[in-house]
C-alpha positions in Angstrom: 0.0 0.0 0.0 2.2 2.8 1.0 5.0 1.6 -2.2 1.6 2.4 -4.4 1.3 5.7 -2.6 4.4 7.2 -2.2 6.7 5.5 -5.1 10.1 4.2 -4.1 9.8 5.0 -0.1 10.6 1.3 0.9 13.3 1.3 -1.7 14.9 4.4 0.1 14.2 3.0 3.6 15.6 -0.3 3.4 18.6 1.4 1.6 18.8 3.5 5.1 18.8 1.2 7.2 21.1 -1.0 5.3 23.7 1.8 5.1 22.6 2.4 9.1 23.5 -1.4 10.1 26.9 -1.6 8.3 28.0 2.4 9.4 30.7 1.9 12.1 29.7 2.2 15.7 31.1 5.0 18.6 33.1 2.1 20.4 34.0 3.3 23.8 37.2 5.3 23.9 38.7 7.3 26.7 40.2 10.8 26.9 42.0 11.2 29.6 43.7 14.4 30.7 44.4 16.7 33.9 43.6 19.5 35.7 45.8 22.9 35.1 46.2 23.3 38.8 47.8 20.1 39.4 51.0 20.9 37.6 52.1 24.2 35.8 54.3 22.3 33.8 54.0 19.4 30.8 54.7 15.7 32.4 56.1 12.9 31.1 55.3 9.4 32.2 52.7 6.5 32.2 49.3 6.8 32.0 47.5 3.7 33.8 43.2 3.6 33.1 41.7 1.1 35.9 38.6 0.1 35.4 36.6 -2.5 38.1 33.5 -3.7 39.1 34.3 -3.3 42.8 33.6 -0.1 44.8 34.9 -0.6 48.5 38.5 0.5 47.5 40.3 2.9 45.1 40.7 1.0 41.8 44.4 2.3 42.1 44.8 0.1 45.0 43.6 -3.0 43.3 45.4 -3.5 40.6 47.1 -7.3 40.9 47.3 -10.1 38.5 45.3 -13.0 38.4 41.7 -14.5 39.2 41.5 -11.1 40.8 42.2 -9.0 38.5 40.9 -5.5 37.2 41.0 -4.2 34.1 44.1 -1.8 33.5 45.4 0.0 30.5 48.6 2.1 29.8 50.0 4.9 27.5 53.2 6.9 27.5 53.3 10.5 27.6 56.0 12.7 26.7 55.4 16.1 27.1 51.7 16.1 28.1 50.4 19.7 29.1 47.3 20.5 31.6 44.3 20.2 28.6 45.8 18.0 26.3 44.8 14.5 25.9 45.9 10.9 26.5 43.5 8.8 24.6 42.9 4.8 25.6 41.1 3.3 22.4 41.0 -0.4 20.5 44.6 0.0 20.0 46.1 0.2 23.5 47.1 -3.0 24.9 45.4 -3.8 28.0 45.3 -6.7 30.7 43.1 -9.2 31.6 41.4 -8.3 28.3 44.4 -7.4 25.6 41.8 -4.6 24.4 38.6 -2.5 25.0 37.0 -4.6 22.3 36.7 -7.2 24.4 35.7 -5.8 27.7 32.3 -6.7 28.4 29.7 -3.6 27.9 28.6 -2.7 31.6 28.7 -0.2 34.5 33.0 0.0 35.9 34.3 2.3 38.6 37.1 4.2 36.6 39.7 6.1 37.7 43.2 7.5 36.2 46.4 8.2 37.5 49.6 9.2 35.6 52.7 7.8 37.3 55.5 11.1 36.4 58.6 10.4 34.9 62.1 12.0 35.5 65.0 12.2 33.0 67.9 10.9 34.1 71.4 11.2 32.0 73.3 8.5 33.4 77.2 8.6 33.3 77.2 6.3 30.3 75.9 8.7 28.2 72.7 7.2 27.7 69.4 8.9 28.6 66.0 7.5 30.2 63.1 8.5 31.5 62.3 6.7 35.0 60.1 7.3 37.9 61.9 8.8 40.7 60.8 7.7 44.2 59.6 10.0 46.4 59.8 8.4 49.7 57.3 5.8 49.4 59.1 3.0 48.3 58.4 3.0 44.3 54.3 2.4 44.8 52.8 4.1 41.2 49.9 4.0 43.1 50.9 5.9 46.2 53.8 8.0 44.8 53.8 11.6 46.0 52.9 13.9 43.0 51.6 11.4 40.9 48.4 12.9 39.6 45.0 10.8 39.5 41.1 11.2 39.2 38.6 10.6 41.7 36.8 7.1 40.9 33.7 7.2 38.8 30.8 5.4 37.2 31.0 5.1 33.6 29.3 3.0 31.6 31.3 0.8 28.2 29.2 0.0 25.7 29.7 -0.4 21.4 28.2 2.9 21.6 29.9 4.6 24.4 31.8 7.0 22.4 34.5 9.1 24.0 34.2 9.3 28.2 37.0 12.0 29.4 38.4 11.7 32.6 39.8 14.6 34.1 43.2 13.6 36.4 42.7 16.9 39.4 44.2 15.1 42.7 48.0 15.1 43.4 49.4 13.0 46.5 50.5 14.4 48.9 54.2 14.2 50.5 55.1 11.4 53.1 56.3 12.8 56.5 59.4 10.6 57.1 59.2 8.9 60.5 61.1 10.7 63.9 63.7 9.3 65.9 62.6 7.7 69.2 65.1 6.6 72.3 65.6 3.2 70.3 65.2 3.6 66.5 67.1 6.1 65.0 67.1 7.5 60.9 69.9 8.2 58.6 69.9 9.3 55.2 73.5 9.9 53.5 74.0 10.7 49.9 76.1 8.0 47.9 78.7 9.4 46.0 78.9 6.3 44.4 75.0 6.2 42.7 74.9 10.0 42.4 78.0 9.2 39.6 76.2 6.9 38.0 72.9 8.3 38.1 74.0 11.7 37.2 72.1 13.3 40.1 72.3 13.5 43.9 71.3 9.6 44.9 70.9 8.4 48.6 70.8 5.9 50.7 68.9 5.7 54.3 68.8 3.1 57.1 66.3 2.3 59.8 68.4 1.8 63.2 67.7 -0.4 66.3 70.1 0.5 68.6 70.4 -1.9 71.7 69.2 -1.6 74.8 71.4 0.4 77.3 73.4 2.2 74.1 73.5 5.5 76.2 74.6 3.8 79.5 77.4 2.0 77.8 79.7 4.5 75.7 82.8 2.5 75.8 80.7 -0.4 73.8 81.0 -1.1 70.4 78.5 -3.4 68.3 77.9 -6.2 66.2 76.0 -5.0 62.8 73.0 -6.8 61.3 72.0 -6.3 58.5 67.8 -7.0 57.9 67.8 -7.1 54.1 63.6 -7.0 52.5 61.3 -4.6 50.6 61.1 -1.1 51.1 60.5 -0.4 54.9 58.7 2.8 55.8 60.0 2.8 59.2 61.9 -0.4 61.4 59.3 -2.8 61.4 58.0 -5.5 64.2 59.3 -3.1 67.4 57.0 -1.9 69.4 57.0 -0.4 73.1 54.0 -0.1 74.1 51.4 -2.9 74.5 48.7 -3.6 72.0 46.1 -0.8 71.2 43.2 -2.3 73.4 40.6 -0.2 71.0 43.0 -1.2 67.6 40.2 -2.6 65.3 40.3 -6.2 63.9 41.7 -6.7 60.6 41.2 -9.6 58.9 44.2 -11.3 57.3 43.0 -13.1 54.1 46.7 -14.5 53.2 46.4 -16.4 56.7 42.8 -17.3 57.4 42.9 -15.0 60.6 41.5 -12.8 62.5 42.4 -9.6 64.0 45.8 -10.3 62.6 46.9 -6.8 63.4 46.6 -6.8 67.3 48.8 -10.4 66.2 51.2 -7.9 65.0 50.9 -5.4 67.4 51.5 -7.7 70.2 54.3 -9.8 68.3 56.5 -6.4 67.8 55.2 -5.7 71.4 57.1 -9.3 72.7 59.7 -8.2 70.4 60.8 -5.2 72.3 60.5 -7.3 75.8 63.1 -9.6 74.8 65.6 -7.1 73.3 65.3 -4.8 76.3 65.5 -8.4 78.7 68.5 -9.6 80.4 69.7 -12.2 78.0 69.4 -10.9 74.7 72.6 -10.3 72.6 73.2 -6.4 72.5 73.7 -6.2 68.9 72.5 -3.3 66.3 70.0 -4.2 63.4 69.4 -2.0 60.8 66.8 -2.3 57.8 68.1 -0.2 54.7 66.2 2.1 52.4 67.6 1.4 48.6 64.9 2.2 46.4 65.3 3.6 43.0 63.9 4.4 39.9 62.8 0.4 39.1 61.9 -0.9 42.4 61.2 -0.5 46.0 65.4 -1.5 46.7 68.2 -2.4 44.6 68.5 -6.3 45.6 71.7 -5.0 47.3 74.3 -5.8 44.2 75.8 -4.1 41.6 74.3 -4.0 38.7 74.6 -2.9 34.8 71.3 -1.1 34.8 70.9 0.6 38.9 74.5 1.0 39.2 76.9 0.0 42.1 74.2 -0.4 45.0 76.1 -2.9 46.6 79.2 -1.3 47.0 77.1 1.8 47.9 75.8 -0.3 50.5 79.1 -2.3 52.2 81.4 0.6 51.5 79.6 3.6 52.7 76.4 2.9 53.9 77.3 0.3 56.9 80.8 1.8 57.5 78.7 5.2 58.3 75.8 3.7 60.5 78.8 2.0 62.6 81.3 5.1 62.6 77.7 6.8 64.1 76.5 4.1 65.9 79.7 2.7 67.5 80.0 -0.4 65.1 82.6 -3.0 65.7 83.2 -2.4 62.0 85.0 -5.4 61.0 83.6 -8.3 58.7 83.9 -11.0 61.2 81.2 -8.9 63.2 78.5 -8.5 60.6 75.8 -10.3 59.7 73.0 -10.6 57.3 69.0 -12.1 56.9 65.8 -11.8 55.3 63.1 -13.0 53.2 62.4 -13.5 49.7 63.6 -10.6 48.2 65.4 -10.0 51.3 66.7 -13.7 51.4 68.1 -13.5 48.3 69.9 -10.2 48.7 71.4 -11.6 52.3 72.5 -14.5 50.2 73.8 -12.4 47.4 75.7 -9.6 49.5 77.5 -12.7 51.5 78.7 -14.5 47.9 79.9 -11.6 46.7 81.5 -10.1 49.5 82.7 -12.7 51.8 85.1 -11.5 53.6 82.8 -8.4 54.6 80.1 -10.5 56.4 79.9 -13.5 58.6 76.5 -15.0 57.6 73.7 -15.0 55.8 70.4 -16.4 56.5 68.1 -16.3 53.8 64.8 -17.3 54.1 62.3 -18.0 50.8 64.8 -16.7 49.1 64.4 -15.3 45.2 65.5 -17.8 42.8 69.3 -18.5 43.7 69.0 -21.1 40.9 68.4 -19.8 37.4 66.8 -23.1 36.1 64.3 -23.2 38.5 63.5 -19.3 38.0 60.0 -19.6 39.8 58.5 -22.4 37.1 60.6 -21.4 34.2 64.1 -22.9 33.4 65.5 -19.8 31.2 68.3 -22.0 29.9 66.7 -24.6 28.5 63.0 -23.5 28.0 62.3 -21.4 24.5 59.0 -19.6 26.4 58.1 -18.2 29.4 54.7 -18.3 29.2 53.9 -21.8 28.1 54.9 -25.5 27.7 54.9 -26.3 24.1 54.2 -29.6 22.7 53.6 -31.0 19.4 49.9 -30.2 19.6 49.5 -28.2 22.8 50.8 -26.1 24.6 50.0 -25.0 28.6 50.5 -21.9 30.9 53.6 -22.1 33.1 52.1 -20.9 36.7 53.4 -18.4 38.5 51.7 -19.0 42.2 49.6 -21.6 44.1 48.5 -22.5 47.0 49.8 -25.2 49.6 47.5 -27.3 48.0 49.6 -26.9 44.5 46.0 -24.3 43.0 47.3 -22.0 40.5 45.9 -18.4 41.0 48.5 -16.8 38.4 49.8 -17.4 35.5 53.9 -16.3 34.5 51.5 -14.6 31.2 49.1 -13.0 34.0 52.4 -11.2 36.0 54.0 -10.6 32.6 51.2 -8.9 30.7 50.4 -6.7 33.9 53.7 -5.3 34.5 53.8 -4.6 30.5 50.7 -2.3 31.0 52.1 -0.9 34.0 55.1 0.5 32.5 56.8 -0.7 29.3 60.9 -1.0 29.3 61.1 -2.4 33.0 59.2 0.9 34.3 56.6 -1.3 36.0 57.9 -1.1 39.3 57.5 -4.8 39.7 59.1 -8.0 40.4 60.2 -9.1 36.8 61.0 -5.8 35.7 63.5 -5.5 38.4 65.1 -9.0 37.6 65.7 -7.6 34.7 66.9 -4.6 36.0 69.6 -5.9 38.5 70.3 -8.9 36.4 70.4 -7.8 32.8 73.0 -5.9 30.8 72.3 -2.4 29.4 70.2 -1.8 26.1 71.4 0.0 23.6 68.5 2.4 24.3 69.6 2.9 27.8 67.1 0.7 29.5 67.5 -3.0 30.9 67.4 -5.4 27.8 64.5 -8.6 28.2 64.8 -11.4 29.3 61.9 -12.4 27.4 59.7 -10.9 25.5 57.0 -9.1 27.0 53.9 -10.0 25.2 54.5 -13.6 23.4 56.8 -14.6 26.5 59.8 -16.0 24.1 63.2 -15.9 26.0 66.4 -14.3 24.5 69.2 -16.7 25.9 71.9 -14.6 25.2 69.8 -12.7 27.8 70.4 -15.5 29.7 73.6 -16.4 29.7 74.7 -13.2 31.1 72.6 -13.8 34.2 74.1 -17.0 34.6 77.7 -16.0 34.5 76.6 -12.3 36.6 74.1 -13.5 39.5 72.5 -17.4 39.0 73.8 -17.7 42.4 74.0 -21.6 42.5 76.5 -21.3 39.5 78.7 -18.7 41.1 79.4 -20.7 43.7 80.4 -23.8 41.7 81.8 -21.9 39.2 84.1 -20.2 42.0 83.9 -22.4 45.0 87.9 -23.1 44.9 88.2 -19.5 45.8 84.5 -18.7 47.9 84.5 -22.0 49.2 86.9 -20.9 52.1 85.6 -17.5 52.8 82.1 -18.9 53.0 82.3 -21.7 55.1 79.6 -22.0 57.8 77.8 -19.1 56.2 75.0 -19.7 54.4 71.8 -20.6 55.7 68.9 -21.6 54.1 65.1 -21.9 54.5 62.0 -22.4 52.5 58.7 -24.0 52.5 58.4 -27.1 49.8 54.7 -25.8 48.6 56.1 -21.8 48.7 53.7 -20.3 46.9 56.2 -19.0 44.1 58.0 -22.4 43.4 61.2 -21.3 45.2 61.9 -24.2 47.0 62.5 -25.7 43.6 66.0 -23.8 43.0 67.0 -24.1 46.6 66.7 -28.0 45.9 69.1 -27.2 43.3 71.4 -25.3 45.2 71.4 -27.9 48.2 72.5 -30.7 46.0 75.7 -28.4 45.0 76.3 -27.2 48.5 76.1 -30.5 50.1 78.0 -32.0 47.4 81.1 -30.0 48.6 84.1 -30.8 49.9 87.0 -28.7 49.6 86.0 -27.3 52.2 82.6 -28.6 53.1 79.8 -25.6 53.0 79.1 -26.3 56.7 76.0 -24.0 56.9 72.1 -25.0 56.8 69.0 -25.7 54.3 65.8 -27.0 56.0 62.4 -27.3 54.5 59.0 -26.4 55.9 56.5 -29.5 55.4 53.7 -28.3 53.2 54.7 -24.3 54.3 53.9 -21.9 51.9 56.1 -18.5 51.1 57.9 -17.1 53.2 59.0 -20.0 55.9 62.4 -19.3 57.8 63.1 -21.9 59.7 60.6 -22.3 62.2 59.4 -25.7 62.5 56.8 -24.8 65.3 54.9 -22.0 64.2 52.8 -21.0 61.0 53.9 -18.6 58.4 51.6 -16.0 60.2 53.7 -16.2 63.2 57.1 -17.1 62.7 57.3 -14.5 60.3 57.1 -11.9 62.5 60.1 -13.4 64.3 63.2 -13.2 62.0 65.3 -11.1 64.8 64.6 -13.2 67.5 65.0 -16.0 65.2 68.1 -15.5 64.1 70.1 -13.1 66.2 70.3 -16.3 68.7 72.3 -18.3 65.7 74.4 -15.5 64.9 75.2 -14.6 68.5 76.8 -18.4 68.7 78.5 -17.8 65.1 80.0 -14.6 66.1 81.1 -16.6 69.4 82.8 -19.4 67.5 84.3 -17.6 64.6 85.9 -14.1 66.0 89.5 -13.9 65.5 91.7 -14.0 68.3 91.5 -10.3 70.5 88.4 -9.6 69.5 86.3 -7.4 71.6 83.7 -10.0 72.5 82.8 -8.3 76.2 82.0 -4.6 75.7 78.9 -5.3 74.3 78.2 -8.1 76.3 76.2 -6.6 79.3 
């Protein structure tokens, strides 16, 4: 009827919504800028989009890989002025999801943040542009003057079009922490770093002095050295008793409640014993080496941070026990930690041995490059996967005790690659790279595989081996280590750590205890079913014991300094 009256008006309208249906749609982009009163000046640095379905935190603060993970994007900036735009489209690689095509359309808290950049022109010649930390311990999320948005609703959809986000918060400074009548602060500048950086660099320390420093002037100290992950201020010592109105905190890691008044009254005991009558009067420090890749330097030299652990033995220590009344002699210092902190006690005692007396390292990083977590970089082509003939699998990254796989080695690779592309992430394989890799040609740590696809460059490789696979130092060198080290390495992990690391240290023990000339003469002990990080506690959980690595080990090194000093030592001044 209405073709009869009006002649070639279906022809026209089916033509419509022909060209309608096959006319691209607005799919969801984001424009993402910020405020003129948060910085006069252009920025350069890393723009990180987070997007989650979750409202009860920040989305800044819950970025993780994973089953748990939010959606996260990232673009560089160079140059980016108050106004202009940093636009997240189909192109910008993203993780879970590789891309916003294939985010599910719904409703996501949003927020931005853009984590600034520094140029640094190192001695070398070369020049990069790095985040500089400012006092928190390299946290993009919690850096002071990193620029963000408040979270907001948006909803993604095909036709979403263009959402802006407008970046008008800055974070604030960090007030560093004041001395009290037991922990004391240092901060020196390294003339060392500064060189190499090509800018003032510094190193700080968190000091424990012991108990009756100011009554005993004519004593001088052993040094211990508490090697971890960034600490904000000397962790686990506490003189007063528990906050009795402290709220409970859950602790989901270990199943319990109010694990914080735990804390509280376990850095409570803590300061009991050191102030008792028979605890070894000994001086522990916890350094602060963070940088422009991580939260600390893993305490070694390094092609790509510089000399951090020369900084450390050869002008940190020797400062803290000129100002502390150090013993200052090798024989007298000590070293411990875990994980990170395990390795890098290991580390600083293999390649200084004569500077130190002992090392225990609990959990330690991988101290044995074919075991590195669940990839052996030597032999295996990809990081990412076991390849067959007609399958291939994901290589996990962490489980539980009961051996379930929450992340993938792709999951922790593809996040860090949004966070920050050459090694800028501020996380834990970007900084492998960055301690353990020679120097790109572009000034920035080369890969150890690549990023994306996961395929590992074993030239990469062999120059870890020969520089810090610790396992193969020491049988590589052991002629000349072996008697400078005996009776001072001690090991512990957990055989289900969550991060596979008991699987190198069974690599390592069959070396060490495979020695003879001399006989290593130290300790590894394993942790039935104990996940990350066990150190040595056979009769206390994880939850406990490790909130007890001073009490833990200052006994064993109090008997090691007892049996090993060389003849005149001053083993009484201290002693009181």
């Amino acid at each position: 009827m209405l073709n009869r009256l009006f002649p070639g008006l279906l022809t026209a309208t089916t033509a419509l919504i022909a060209a309608l249906a096959c006319a691209p749609t607005m799919a969801a982009s984001f424009a993402v800028s910020f405020a003129p009163e948060t910085s006069a000046t252009p920025l350069d640095g890393r723009v990180i989009l987070i997007l989650s379905t979750n409202d009860e935190r920040e989305p800044r603060f819950q970025v993780r890989p994973g089953v748990d993970a939010v959606q996260i994007f990232g673009v560089n900036v160079d140059g980016l002025a108050a106004g202009d735009v940093a636009r997240i489209d189909a192109s910008t690689f993203g993780y879970p999801y590789d891309g916003l095509a294939e985010l599910p359309d719904g409703e996501y808290v949003v927020q931005a943040l853009l984590h600034k950049y520094d140029t640094f022109n190192l001695s070398n010649g070369k020049t990069v542009k790095l985040p500089m930390d400012q006092g928190e311990g390299q946290q993009w999320s919690r850096s002071p003057g990193n620029i963000y948005s408040e979270p907001q609703r948006v909803t993604v959809s095909d036709d979403a079009g263009v959402i802006n986000i407008v970046m008008d918060q800055v974070i604030a400074p960090i007030e560093p922490p004041a001395d009290t009548d037991f922990i004391r602060h240092v901060r020196i500048k390294s003339e060392r770093l500064s060189e190499f950086w090509g800018r003032d660099m510094y190193l700080g320390a968190h000091v424990l002095l012991p108990a009756g420093f100011d009554d005993h002037p004519d004593a001088s100290y052993p040094l211990v050295v508490f090697h971890g992950h960034f600490p904000a201020d000397f962790s686990g010592f506490r003189t007063e008793p528990p906050d009795p109105d402290l709220e409970c905190e859950y602790s989901a890691r270990f199943d319990l409640d109010c694990y914080n008044r735990i804390q509280q009254q376990e850095a409570y005991d803590f300061y009991q014993r050191w102030t008792g009558p028979d605890f070894p009067r000994m001086i522990i420090i916890e350094i602060q080496h963070q940088n422009p890749y991580y939260d600390d330097s893993y305490a070694v030299n390094s092609a790509n941070l510089g000399p951090y652990g020369d900084a450390i033995t050869y002008e940190l220590i020797p400062y803290i026990e000129e100002q502390f009344r150090g013993i200052g002699e090798g024989w007298a210092r000590f070293l411990y930690g875990g994980s990170t902190g395990g390795w890098e006690a290991l580390a600083a005692q293999v390649f200084y041995p004569d500077d130190y007396n002992g090392a225990f390292g609990a959990c330690p990083d991988p101290i044995d490059f074919r075991a590195f977590v669940s990839v052996d970089i030597y032999e295996d082509d990809n990081a990412y996967f076991a390849q067959g003939p007609f399958r291939r699998v994901p290589r996990p990254e962490r489980r539980d005790y009961l051996g379930h796989v929450s992340i993938t080695m792709e999951d922790e690779g593809h996040k860090e690659l949004v966070l920050g592309t050459r090694g800028r992430s501020g996380s834990q394989y970007d900084i492998w790279e960055a301690v353990y890799s020679p120097m790109d040609d572009d000034g920035y740590p080369k890969r150890i595989w690549d990023k994306k696809t996961g395929e590992i460059d074993h030239d990469v490789a062999a120059y870890w081996k020969e520089n810090y696979d610790l396992r193969h130092i020491l049988e590589r060198d052991w002629a000349t280590l072996g008697p400078k080290l005996e009776g001072k390495l001690h090991i512990y992990v957990g055989d289900m750590d969550n991060y596979y690391l008991n699987n190198a240290v069974y690599l390592a023990e069959e070396f060490l205890e495979s020695t003879t000339s001399p006989y290593y003469g130290g300790e590894v002990d394993y942790g039935d079913r104990a996940e990350h990080c066990w150190n040595g506690d056979q009769d206390n959980p994880n939850a406990i014991s490790r909130l007890r690595y001073n009490t833990m080990y200052v006994p064993k090194i109090l008997d090691r300094l007892l049996t090993t000093a060389p003849e005149g030592a001053d083993l009484t001044s201290w002693r009181y």
